[in-house]
Structure formats: structure tokens, C-alpha cells
SEPA-185582 format. One record per residue: residue in one letter; x, y, z of N, C-alpha, C in turn. Coordinates in steps of 0.1 Angstrom, whole numbers, plus 2048, in hexadecimal, padded with zeros to 3 digits. Last residue first. Layout:
# residues N
<site><residu>A</residu><n_xx>X</n_xx><n_yy>Y</n_yy><n_zz>Z</n_zz><ca_xx>X</ca_xx><ca_yy>Y</ca_yy><ca_zz>Z</ca_zz><c_xx>X</c_xx><c_yy>Y</c_yy><c_zz>Z</c_zz></site>
...
# end
This chain:
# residues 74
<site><residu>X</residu><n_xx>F6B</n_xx><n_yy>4E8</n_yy><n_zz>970</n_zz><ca_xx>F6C</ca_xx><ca_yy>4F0</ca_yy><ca_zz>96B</ca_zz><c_xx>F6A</c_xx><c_yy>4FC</c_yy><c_zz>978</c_zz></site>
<site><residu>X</residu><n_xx>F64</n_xx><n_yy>4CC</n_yy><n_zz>975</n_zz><ca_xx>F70</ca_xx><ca_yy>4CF</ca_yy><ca_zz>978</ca_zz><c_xx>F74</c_xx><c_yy>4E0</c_yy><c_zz>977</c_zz></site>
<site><residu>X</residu><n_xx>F47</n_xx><n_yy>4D0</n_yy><n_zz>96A</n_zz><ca_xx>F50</ca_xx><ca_yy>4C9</ca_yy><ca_zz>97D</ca_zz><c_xx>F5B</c_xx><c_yy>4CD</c_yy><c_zz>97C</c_zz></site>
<site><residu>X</residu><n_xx>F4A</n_xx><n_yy>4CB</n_yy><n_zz>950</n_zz><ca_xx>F43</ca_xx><ca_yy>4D3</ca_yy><ca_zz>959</ca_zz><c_xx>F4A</c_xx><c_yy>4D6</c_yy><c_zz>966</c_zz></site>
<site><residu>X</residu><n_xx>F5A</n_xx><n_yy>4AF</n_yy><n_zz>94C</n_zz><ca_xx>F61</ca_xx><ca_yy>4B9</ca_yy><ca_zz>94E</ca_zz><c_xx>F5D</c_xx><c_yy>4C4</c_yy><c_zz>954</c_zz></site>
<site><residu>X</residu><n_xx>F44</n_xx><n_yy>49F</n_yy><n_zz>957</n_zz><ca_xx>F4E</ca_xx><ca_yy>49F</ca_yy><ca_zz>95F</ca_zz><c_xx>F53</c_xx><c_yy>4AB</c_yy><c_zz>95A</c_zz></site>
<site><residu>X</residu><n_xx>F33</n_xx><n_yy>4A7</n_yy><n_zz>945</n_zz><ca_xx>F2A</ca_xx><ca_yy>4AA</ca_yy><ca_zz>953</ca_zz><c_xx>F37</c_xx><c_yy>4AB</c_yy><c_zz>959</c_zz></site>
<site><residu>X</residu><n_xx>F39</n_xx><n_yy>496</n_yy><n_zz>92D</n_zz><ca_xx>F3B</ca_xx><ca_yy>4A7</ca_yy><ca_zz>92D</ca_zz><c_xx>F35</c_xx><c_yy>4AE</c_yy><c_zz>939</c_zz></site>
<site><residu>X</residu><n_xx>F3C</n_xx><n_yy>481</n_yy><n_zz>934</n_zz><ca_xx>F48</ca_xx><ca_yy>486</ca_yy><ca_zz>934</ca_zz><c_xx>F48</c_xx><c_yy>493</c_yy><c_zz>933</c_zz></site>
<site><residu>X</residu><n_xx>F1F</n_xx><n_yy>47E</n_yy><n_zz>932</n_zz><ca_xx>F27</ca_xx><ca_yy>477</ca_yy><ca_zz>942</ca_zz><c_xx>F33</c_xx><c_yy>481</c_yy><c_zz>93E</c_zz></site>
<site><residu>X</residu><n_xx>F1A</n_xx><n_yy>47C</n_yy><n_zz>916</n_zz><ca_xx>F15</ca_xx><ca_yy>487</ca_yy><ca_zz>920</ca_zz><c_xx>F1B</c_xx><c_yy>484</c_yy><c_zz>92F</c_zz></site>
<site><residu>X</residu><n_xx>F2A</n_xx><n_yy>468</n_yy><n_zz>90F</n_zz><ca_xx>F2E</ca_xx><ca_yy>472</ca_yy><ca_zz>90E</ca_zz><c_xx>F29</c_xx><c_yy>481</c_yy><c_zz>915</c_zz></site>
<site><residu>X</residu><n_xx>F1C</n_xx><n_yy>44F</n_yy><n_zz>91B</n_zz><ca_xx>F2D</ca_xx><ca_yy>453</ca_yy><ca_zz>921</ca_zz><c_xx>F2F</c_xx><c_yy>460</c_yy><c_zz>91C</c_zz></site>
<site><residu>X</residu><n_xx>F07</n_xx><n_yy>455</n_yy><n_zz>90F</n_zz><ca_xx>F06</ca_xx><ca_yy>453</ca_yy><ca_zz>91A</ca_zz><c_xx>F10</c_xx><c_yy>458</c_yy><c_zz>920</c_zz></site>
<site><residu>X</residu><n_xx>F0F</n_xx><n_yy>44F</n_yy><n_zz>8F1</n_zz><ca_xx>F0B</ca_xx><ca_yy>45A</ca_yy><ca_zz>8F5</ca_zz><c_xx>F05</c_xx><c_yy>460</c_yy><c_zz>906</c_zz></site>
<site><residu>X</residu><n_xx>F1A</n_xx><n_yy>432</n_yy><n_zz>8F8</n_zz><ca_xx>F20</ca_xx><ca_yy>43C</ca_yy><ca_zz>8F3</ca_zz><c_xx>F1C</c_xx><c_yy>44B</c_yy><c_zz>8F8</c_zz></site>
<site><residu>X</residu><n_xx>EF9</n_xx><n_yy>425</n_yy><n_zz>8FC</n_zz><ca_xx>F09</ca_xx><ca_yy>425</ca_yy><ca_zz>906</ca_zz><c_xx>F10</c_xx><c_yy>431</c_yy><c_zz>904</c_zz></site>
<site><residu>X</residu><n_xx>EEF</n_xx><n_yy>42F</n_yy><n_zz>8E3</n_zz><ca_xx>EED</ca_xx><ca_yy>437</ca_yy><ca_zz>8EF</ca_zz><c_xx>EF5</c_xx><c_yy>432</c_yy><c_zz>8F8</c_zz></site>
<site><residu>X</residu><n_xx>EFF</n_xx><n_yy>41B</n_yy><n_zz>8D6</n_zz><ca_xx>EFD</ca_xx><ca_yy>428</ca_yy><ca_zz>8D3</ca_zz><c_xx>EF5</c_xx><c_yy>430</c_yy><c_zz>8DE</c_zz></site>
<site><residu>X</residu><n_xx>EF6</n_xx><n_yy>400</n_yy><n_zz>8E1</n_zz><ca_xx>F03</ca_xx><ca_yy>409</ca_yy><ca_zz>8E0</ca_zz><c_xx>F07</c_xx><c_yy>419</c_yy><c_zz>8DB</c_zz></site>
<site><residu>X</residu><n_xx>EDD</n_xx><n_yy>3FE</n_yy><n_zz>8D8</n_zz><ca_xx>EE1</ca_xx><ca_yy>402</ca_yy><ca_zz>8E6</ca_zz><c_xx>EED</c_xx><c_yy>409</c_yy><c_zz>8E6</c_zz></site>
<site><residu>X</residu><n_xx>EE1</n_xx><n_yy>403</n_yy><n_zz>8BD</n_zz><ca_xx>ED8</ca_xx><ca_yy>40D</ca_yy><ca_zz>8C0</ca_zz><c_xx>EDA</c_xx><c_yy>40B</c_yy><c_zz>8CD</c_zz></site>
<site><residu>X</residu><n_xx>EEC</n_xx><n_yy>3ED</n_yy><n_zz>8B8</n_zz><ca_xx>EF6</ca_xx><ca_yy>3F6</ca_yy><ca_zz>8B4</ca_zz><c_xx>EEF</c_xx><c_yy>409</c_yy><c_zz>8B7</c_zz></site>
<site><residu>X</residu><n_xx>EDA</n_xx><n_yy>3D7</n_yy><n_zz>8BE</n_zz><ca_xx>EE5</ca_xx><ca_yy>3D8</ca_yy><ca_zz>8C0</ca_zz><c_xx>EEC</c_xx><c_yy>3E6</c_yy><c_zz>8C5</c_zz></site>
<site><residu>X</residu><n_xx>EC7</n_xx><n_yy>3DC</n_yy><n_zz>8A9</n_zz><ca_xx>EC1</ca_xx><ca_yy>3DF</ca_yy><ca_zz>8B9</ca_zz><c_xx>ED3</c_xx><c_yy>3DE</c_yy><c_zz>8C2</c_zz></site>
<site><residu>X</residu><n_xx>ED4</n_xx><n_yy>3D5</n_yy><n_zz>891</n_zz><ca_xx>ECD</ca_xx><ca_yy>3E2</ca_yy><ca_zz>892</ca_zz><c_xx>ED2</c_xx><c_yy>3E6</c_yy><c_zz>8A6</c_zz></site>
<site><residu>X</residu><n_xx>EDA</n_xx><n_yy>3BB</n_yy><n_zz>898</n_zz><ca_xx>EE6</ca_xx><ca_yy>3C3</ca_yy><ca_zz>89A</ca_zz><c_xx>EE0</c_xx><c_yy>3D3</c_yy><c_zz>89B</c_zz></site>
<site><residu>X</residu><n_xx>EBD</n_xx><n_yy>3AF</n_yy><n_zz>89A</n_zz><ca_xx>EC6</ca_xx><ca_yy>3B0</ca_yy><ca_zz>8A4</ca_zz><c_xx>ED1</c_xx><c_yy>3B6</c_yy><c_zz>8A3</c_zz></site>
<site><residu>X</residu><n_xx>EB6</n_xx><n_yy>3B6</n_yy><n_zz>884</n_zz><ca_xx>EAF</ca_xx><ca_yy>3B9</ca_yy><ca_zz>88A</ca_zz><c_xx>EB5</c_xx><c_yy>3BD</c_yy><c_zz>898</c_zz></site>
<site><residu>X</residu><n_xx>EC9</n_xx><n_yy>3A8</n_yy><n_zz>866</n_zz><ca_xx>EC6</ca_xx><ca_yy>3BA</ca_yy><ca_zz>86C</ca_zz><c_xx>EC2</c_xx><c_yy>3BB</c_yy><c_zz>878</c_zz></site>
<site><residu>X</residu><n_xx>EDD</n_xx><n_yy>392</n_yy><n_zz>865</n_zz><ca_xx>ED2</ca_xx><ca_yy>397</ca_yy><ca_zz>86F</ca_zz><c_xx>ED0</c_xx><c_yy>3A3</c_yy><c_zz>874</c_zz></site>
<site><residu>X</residu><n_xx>EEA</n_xx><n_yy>38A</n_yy><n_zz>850</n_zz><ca_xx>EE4</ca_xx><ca_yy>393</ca_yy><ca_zz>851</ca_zz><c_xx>ED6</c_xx><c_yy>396</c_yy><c_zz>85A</c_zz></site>
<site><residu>X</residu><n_xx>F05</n_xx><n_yy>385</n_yy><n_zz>857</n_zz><ca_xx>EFE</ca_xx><ca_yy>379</ca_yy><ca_zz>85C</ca_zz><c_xx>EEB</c_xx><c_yy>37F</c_yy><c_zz>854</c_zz></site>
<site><residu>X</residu><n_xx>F17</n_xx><n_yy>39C</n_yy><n_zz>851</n_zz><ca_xx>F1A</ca_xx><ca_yy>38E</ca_yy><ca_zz>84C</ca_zz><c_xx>F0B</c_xx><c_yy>383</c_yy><c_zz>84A</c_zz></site>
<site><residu>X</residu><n_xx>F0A</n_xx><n_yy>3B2</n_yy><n_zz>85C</n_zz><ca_xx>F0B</ca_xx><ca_yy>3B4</ca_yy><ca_zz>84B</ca_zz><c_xx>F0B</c_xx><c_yy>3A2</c_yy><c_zz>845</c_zz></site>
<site><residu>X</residu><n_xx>F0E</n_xx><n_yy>3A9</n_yy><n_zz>87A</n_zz><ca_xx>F03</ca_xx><ca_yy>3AD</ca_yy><ca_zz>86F</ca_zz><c_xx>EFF</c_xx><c_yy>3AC</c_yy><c_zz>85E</c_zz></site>
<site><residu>X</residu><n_xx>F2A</n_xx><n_yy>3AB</n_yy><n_zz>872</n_zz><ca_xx>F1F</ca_xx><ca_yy>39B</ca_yy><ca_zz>87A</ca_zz><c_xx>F11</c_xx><c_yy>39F</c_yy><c_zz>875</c_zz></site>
<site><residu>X</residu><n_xx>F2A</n_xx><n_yy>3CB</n_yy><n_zz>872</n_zz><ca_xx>F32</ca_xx><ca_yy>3BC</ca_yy><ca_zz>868</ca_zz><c_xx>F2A</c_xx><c_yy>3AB</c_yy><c_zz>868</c_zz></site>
<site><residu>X</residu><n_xx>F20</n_xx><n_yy>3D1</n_yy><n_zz>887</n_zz><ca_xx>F1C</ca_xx><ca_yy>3D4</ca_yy><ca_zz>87B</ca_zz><c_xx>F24</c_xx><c_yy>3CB</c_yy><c_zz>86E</c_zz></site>
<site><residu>X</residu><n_xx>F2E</n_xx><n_yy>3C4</n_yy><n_zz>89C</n_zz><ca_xx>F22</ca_xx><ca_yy>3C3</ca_yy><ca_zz>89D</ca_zz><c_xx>F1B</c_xx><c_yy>3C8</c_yy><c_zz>88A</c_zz></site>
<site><residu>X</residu><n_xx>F45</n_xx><n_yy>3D1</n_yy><n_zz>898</n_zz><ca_xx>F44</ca_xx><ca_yy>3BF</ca_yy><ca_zz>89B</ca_zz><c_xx>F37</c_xx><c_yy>3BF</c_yy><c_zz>896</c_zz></site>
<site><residu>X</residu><n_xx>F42</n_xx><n_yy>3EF</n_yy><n_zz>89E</n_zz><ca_xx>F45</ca_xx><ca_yy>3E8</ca_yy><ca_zz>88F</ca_zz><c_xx>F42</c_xx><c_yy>3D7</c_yy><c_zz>88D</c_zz></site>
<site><residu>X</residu><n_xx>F39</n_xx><n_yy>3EC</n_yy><n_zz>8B8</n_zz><ca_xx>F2A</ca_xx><ca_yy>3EF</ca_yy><ca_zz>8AF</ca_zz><c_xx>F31</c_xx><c_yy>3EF</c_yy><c_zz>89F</c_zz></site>
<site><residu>X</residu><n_xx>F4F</n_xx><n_yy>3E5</n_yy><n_zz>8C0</n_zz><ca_xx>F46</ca_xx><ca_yy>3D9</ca_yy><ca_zz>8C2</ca_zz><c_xx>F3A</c_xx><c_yy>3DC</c_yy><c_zz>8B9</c_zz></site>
<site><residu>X</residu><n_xx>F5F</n_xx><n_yy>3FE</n_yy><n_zz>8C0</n_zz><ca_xx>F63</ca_xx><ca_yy>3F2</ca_yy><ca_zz>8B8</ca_zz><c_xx>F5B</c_xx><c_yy>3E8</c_yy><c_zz>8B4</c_zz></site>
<site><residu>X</residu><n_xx>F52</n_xx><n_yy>40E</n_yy><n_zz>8D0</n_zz><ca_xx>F4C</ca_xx><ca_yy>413</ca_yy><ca_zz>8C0</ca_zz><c_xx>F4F</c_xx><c_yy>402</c_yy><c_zz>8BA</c_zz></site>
<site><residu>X</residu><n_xx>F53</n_xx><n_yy>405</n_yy><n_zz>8E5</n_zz><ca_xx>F44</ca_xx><ca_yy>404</ca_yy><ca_zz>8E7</ca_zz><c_xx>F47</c_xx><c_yy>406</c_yy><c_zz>8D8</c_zz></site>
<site><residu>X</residu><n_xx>F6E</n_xx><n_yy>40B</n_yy><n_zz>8EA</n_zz><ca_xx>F69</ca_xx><ca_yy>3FD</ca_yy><ca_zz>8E9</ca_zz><c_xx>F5A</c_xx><c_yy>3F8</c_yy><c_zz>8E2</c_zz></site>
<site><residu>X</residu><n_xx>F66</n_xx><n_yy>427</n_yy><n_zz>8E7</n_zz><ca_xx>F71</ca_xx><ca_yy>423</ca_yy><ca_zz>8E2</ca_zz><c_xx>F70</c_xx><c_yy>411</c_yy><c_zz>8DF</c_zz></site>
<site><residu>X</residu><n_xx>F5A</n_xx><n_yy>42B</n_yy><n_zz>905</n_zz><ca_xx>F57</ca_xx><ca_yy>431</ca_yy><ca_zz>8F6</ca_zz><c_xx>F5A</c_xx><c_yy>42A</c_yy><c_zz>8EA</c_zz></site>
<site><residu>X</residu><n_xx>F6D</n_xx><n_yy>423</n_yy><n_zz>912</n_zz><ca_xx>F5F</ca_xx><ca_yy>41A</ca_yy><ca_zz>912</ca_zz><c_xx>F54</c_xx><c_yy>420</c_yy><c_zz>906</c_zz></site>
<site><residu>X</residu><n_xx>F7E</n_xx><n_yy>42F</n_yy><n_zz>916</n_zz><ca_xx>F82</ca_xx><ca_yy>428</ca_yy><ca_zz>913</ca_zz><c_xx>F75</c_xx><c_yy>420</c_yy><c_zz>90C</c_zz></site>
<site><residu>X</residu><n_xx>F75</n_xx><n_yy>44A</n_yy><n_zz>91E</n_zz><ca_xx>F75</ca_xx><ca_yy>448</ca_yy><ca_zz>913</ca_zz><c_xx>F7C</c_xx><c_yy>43A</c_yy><c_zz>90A</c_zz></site>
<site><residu>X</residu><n_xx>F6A</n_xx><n_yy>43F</n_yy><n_zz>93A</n_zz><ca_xx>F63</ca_xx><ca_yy>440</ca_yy><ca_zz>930</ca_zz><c_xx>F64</c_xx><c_yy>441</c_yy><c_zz>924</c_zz></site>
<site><residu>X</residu><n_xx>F89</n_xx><n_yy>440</n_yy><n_zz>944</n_zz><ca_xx>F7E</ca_xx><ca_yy>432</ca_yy><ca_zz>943</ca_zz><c_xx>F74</c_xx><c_yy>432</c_yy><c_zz>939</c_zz></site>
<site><residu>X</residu><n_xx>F8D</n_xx><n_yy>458</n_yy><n_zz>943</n_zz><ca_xx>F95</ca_xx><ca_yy>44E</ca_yy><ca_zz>93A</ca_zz><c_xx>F8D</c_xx><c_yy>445</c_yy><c_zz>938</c_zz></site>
<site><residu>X</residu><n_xx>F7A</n_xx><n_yy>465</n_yy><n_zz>95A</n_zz><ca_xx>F7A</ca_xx><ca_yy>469</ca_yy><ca_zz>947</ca_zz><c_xx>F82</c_xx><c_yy>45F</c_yy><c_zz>93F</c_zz></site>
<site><residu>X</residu><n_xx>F80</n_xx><n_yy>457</n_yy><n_zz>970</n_zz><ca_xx>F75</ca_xx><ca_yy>451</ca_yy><ca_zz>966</ca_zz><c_xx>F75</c_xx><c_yy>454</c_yy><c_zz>958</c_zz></site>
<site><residu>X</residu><n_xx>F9C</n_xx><n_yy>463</n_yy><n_zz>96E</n_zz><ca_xx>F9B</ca_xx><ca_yy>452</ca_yy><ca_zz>96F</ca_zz><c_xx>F88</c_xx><c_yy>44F</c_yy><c_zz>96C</c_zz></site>
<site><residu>X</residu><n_xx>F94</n_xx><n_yy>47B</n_yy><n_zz>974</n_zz><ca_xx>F9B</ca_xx><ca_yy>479</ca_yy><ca_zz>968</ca_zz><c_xx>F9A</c_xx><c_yy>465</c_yy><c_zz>964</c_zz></site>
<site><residu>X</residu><n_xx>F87</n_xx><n_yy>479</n_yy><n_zz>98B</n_zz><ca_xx>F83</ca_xx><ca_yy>478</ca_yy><ca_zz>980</ca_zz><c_xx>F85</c_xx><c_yy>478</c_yy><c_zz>96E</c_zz></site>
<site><residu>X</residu><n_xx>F9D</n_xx><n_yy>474</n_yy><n_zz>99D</n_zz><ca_xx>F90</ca_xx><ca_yy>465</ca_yy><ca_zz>99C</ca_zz><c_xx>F87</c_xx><c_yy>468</c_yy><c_zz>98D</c_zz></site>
<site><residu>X</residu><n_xx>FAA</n_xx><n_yy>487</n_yy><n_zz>99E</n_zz><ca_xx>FAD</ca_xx><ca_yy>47A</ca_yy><ca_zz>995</ca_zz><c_xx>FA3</c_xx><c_yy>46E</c_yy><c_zz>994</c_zz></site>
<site><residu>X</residu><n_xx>F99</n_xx><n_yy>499</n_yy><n_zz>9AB</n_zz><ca_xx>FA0</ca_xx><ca_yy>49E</ca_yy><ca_zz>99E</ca_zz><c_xx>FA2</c_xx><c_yy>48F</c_yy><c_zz>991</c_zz></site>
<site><residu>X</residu><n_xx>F97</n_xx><n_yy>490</n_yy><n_zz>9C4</n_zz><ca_xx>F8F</ca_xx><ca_yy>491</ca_yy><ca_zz>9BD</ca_zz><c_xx>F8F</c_xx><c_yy>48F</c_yy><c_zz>9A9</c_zz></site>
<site><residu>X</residu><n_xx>FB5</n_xx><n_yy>48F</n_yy><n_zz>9CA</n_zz><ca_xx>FAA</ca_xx><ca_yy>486</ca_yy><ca_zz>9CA</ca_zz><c_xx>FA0</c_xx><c_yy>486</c_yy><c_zz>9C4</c_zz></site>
<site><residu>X</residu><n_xx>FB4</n_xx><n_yy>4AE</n_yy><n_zz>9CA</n_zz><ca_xx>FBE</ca_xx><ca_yy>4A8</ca_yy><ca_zz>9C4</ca_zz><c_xx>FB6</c_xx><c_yy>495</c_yy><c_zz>9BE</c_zz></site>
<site><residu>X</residu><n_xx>FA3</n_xx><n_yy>4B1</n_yy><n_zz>9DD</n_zz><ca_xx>FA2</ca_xx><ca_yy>4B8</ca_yy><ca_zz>9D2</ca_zz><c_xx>FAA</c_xx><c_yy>4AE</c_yy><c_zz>9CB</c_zz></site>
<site><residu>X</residu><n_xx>FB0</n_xx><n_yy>4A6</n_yy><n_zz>9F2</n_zz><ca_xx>FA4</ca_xx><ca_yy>49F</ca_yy><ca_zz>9F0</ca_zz><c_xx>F9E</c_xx><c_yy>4A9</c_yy><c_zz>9E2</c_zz></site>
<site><residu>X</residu><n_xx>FC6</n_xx><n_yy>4B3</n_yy><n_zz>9F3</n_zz><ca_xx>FC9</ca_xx><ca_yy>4A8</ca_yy><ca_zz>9F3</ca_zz><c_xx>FBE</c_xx><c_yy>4A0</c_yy><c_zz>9EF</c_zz></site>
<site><residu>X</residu><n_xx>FBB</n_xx><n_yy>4D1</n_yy><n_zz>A01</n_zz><ca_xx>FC4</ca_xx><ca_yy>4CC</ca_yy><ca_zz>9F1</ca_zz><c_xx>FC6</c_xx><c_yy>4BF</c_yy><c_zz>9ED</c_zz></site>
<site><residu>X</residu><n_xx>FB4</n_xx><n_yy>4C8</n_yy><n_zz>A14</n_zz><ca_xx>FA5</ca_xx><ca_yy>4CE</ca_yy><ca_zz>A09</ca_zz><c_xx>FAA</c_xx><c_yy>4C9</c_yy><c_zz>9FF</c_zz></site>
<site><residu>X</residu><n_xx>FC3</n_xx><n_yy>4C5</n_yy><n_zz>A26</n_zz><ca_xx>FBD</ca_xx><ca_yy>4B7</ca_yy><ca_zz>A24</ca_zz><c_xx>FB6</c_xx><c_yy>4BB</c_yy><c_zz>A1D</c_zz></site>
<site><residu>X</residu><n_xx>FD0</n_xx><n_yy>4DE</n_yy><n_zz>A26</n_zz><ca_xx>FD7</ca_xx><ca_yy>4D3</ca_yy><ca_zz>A1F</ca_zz><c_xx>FCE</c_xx><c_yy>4C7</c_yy><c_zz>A1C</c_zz></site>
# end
């Protein structure tokens, strides 16, 4: 009983990071639109470039993270 309960536990801690991360996917795209707009506006290529190139591996960070969790669950 205390396997199934710590399975179970387990279970939602990761559902609760998968959300998190795709939340952070999701925020991370809105800010690289901010950023490409502020860009376009002010036209400071250099720094929205270098900008939207962190945030782009952010993204592809969380996504290889999400496909290790499902792995796991599998």
C-alpha cells in the first residue's frame, strides 16, 4: 500500500512539472513575440537577435525535459 501511494505521488509530481513546463513554453514563446516586436520597433537587431536565441534553447530545453518525463512514465 505504501508502494501505491508513493507511485501515485510520484505520478503527480510529474504531471505537475509537465504543466509547469509547458507553461513556461508558452510564456517563453509570448516574450520572444515582445521581444521581436521591441526589436522590429526600436531596431535593435543585436540584442533582440541574442534575445530570442536564449529563449529558444529555453524552449528546446523544456522540451527535451518533457520528453524524458513522459519516457519515465512509460
Amino acid at each position: 500500500m505504501k508502494n501505491y501511494k508513493r507511485q501515485m505521488e510520484q505520478i503527480e509530481a510529474r504531471e505537475g512539472t509537465l504543466s509547469a513546463l509547458r507553461v513556461g513554453i508558452i510564456s517563453t514563446t509570448i516574450i520572444q513575440l515582445l521581444i521581436l516586436l521591441l526589436m522590429l520597433w526600436t531596431h535593435s537587431f543585436i540584442i533582440g537577435v541574442i534575445a530570442i536565441c536564449a529563449s529558444i534553447f529555453d524552449n528546446v530545453d523544456n522540451i527535451f525535459t518533457i520528453n524524458k518525463l513522459k519516457k519515465m512514465d512509460k
